[in-house]
C-alpha positions, -999 to +999 in steps of 0.1 A: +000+000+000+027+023+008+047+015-025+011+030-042+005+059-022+041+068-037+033+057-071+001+077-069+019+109-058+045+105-085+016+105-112-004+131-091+031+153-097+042+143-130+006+148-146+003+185-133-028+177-114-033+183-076-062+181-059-085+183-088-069+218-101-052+218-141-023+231-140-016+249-175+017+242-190+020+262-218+042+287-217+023+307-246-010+301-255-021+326-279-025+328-319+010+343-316+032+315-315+068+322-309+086+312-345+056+297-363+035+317-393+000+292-393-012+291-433-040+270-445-029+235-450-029+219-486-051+185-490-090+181-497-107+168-470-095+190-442-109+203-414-112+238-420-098+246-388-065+226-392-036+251-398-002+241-412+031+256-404+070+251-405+099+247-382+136+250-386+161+222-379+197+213-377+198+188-406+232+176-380+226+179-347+267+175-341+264+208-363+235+230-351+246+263-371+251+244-402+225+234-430+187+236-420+159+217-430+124+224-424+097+199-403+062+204-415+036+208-387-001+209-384-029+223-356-060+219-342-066+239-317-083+231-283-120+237-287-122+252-251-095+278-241-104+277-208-099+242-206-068+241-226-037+220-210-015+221-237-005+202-272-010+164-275+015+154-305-003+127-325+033+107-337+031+084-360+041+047-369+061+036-396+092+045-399+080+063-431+046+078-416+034+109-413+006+126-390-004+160-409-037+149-416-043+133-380-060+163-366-087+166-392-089+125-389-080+103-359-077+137-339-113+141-342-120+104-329-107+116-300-139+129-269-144+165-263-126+159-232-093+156-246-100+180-278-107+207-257-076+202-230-052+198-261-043+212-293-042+183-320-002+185-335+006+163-362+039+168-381+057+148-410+092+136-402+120+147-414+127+135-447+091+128-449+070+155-473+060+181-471+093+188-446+125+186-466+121+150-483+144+128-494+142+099-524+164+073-532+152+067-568+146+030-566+139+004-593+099-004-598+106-039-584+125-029-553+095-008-544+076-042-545+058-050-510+074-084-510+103-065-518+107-038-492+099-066-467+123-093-471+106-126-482+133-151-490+130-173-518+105-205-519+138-227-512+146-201-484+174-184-502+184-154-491+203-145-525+182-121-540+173-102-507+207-097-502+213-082-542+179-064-535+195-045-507+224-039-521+205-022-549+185-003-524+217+007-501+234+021-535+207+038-547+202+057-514+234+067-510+237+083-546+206+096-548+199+102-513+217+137-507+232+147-474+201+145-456+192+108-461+223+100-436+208+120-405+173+101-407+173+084-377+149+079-345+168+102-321+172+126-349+137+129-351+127+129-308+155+164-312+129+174-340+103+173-318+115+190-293+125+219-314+084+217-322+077+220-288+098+248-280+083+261-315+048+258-298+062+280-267+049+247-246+075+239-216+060+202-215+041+184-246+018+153-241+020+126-268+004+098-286+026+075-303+014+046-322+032+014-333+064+028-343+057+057-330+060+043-296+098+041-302+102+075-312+082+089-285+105+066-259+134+082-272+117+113-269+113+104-228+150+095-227+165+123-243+142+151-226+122+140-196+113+164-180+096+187-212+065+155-213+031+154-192+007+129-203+025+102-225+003+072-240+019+042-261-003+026-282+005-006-300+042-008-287+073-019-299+101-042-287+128-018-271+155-046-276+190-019-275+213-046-295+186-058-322+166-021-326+145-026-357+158-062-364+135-070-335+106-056-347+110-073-383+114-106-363+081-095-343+061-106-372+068-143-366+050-141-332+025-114-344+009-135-372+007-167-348-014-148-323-037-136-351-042-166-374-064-185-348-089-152-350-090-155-386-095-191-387-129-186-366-138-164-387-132-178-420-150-209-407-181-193-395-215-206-408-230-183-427-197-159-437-200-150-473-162-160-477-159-190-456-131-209-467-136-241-445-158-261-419-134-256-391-114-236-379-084-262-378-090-275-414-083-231-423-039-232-415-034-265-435-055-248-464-035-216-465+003-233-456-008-260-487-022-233-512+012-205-501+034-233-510+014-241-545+021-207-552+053-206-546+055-236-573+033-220-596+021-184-595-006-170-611-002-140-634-013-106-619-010-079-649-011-046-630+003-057-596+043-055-583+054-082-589+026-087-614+022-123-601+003-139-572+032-160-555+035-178-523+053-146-505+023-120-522+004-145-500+019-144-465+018-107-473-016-102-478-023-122-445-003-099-428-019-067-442-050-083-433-044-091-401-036-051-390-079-051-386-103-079-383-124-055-410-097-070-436-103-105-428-125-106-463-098-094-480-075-125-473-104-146-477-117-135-511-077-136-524-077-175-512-111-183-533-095-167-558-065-188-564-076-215-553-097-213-588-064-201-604-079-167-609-070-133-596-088-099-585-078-066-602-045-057-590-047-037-556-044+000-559-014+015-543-001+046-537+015+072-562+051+063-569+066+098-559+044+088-523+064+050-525+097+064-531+097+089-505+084+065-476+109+038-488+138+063-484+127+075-447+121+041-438+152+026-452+176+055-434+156+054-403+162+019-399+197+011-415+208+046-392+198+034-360+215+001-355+239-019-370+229-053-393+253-079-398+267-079-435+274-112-441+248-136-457+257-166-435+237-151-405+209-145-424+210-182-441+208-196-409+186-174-391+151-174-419+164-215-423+157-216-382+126-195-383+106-209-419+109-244-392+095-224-360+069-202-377+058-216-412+032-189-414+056-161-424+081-178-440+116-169-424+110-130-437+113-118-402+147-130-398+160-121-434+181-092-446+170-058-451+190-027-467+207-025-439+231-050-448+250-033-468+240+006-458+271+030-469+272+046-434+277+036-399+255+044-371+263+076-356+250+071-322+238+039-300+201+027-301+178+040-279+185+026-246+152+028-226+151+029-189+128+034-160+146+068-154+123+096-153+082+107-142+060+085-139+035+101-167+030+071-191+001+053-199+006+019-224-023+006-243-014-031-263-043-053-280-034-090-266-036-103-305-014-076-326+001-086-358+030-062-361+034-053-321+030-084-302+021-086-265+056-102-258+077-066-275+051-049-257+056-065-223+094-060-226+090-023-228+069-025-202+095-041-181+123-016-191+101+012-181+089+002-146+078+023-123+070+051-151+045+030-169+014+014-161+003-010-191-036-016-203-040-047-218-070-056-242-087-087-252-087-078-288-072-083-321-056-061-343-031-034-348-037+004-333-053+004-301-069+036-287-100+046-305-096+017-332-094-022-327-090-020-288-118-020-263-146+001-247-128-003-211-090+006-225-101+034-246-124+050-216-089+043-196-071+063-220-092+091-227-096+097-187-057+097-189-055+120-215-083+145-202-072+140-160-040+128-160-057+096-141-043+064-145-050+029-130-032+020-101-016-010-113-013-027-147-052-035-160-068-063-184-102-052-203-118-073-215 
């Protein structure tokens, strides 16, 4: 009991609130932000009172006066001055996502509570447009889903992931520029501080999803003390050594907690696109029809690659497994080839949109950490994990860019710790394909006494205010608006 009283008081301190009174902690809260000229935002489909601005970074940190790049921002301001807080950044997942749009969008998800205690920031990363952007000018195949994630060949060579990276590393180092070698997730935690001090806020609140969790984690590392209410949604393995390697390999346990829900479902009398009697009778089915695939794909005029293969297959389980609502898309792909047919080729985004994520997503990761460089590891390791975890096919464990990157990290990973307030507030579906409980529960582990964790019985990627539950997201949203938080770790069911 004692050991809560104190945990209590430390989140009673950290969130600014004492005995029921808000304590504002913005240091300016007028139209006349300190640095920042507010212009109507470009995009159709805006909320009319979403404003877009820019700030000013170091493009090197190790070099503050030198070269400057510019970090797009947007706002939504609170919808109650008088109950204003402060800013809530909305930070994205990825690497290669933004959040301009997220105040006209999941912003407005959010209850009044929180929209009128915050304003609504969302910002593109650097390297990400509208800031500066980079491109590394890829080949139409390397921009290939099946591609960009590493899927090894249907004998489990790694061969042409390896020459695939290669082209990839090469490419991004001549056609990258300067900028594309100070990409990286501390890098962008400095960028949003600058933001905040931008804002004129002396603390920000945050919402980081998926990827975003890391970024916001290094954010708590590096500047502690400048955060009030922090929620994680969807988090990410904090492994220090493996970094992103972890997270690719997350996908192994990710789609193993998730098949079983889609095997109900795609069993279910009644569903339109059942695909079997049982639910046991649905993993045989798609292991048998992913390896006749592999043997003999079906041409797909229109896709990239324009064939349906084994590995477009694992893929598109994947994809589908981010919502339940996608469930039909898997389904319908399976009736398809299992009649040797095809639907029209999925729509994707415009190439200039393709080649600009790929570059921000191939620097962020190959920047932060190290990857081995020889082939050998990688032989062994997707050999070892297409025996463990059929469903994905040894692509968590396979070779990315990274493997042969031009540059060398300039810093360490992110090191989390349990160092700091006690203002943060996880939120983790049970049955995630890309953030699994176990990554989750390690972070929650490294951050101890900082974090309390909400755990939902639900499947899916992106918790709060998407595929989580009525319980976590009431628990978040009384976070967010109160600085409240449970006691002690919770399970909603």
């Amino acid at each position: 009991m004692k050991q809560m009283t104190k945990s209590l008081a430390l989140i009673a301190a950290a969130s600014g609130v004492v005995f029921g009174v808000v304590t504002p902690l913005s240091a300016s809260a007028d139209s006349g932000t300190p640095g920042l000229k507010w212009t109507k935002c470009e995009g159709s489909g805006l909320d009319p009172r979403q404003r877009c601005a820019t700030v000013s970074v170091p493009m090197d940190y190790a070099d503050p006066d030198g070269p400057q790049i510019e970090i797009a921002v947007s706002r939504i301001r609170s919808e109650n001055p008088d109950a204003r807080r402060g800013a809530l950044l909305l930070i994205p997942g990825g690497p290669g996502g933004d959040s301009m749009n997220d105040p006209s969008e999941k912003g407005q998800k959010l209850p009044r509570s929180v929209r009128d205690a915050y304003d609504l920031i969302g910002f593109a990363p650097r390297g990400m447009a509208p800031s500066t952007a980079v491109d590394c000018g890829l080949e139409q195949r390397d921009l290939a889903r099946t591609t960009l994630l590493p899927w090894p060949a249907p004998d489990g060579s790694v061969d042409a992931n390896m020459a695939a990276g290669k082209r990839v590393a090469d490419a991004c180092a001549r056609n990258g520029g300067e900028l594309i070698r100070h990409i990286s997730t501390l890098n962008e935690a400095r960028d949003l501080d600058r933001v905040r001090a931008a804002l004129g806020e002396r603390k920000v609140s945050a919402w980081g999803v998926s990827y975003g969790t890391y970024v916001t984690d290094a954010y708590l590392q590096l500047f502690p003390q400048r955060t009030d209410r922090v929620v994680l949604d969807s988090n990410d393995n904090p492994d220090p050594v493996l970094a992103e390697r972890a997270w690719l390999a997350a996908f192994e346990r990710g789609a193993e907690d998730n098949f079983p829900e889609f095997a109900e479902w795609a069993s279910a009398p009644g569903n339109p696109d059942r695909l079997a009697d049982t639910a046991a009778e649905v993993r045989p089915l798609f292991l048998k029809l992913a390896a006749r695939l592999d043997r003999e794909p079906i041409p797909w005029p229109g896709a990239n690659p324009a064939e349906l293969n084994g590995n477009v297959l694992r893929q598109t389980m994947l994809d589908s497994f981010y919502d339940p609502d996608d469930y039909p898309v898997l389904a319908r792909l399976i009736l398809a080839a299992q009649r040797g047919t095809v639907p029209p080729a999925p729509a994707g985004p415009p190439e200039a949109v393709l080649q600009n994520v790929t570059a921000v997503a191939a620097a962020t990761i190959c920047n932060d950490a190290d990857w081995p460089s020889d082939p050998a590891v990688y032989r062994e390791s997707v050999a070892k994990s297409r025996a463990e975890f059929p469903l994905t096919g040894g692509m968590p464990r396979n070779a990315m860019p990274c493997a042969d990157w031009t540059w060398e990290p300039k810093e360490a990973p992110v090191h989390i710790t349990d160092r700091g307030p006690a203002n943060i507030l996880m939120v983790q579906n049970e049955r995630d394909p890309a953030t699994p409980l176990s990554g989750a529960l390690k972070l929650r582990a490294a951050l101890g006494r900082r974090a309390v964790m909400v755990t939902n019985d639900s499947t899916g990627h992106d918790a709060y205010l998407d595929n989580g539950t009525a319980c976590g997201d009431a628990t978040v949203s009384r976070f967010l608006a109160t600085g409240r938080r449970p006691a002690a770790d919770l399970y909603c069911e």
